[in-house]
N, C-alpha and C positions, 0 to 999 in steps of 0.2 A: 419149140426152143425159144426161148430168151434172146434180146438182142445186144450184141457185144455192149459192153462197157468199158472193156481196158484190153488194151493191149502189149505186152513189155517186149521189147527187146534188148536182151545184154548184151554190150560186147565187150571182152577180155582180151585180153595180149597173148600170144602163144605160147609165152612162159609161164602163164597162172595156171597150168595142170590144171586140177579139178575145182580152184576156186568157182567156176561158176555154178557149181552146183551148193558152195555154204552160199553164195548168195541167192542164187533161188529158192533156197530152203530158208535163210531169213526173211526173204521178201515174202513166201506163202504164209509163213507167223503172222506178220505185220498186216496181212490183207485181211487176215480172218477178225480183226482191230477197226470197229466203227469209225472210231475218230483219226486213224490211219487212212483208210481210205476217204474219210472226208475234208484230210487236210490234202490229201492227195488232187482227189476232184476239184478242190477249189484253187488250186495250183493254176496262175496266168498262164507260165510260159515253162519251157525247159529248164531253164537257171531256177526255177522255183522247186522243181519237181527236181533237180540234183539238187538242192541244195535239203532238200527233205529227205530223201534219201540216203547224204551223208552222215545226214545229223541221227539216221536210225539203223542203220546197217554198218556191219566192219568189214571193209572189203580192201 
């Protein structure tokens, strides 16, 4: 086996019902996306990596 490269964790409010599943299934589109995950990895900090993520997901 290959050694991790990413790890995600969601978290949602207890009134978003099944929302975490449209964005887990946004986010698996996006991954399958070169330059997605490369803007991803090149991401400094946290605030970098939400700020990409809002800009590409409707959640």
């Amino acid at each position: 086996m290959g050694d991790v490269e990413l790890v995600i964790m969601l978290t949602l409010g207890a009134d978003e019902g099944i929302n975490h599943v449209k964005v887990f299934s946004q986010l698996a589109r996006k991954l399958v996306n070169k330059n997605f995950r490369q803007s991803l990895f090149a991401a400094n900090d946290a605030d970098s990596i939400l700020a990409l993520l809002k800009a590409e997901l409707t959640f």
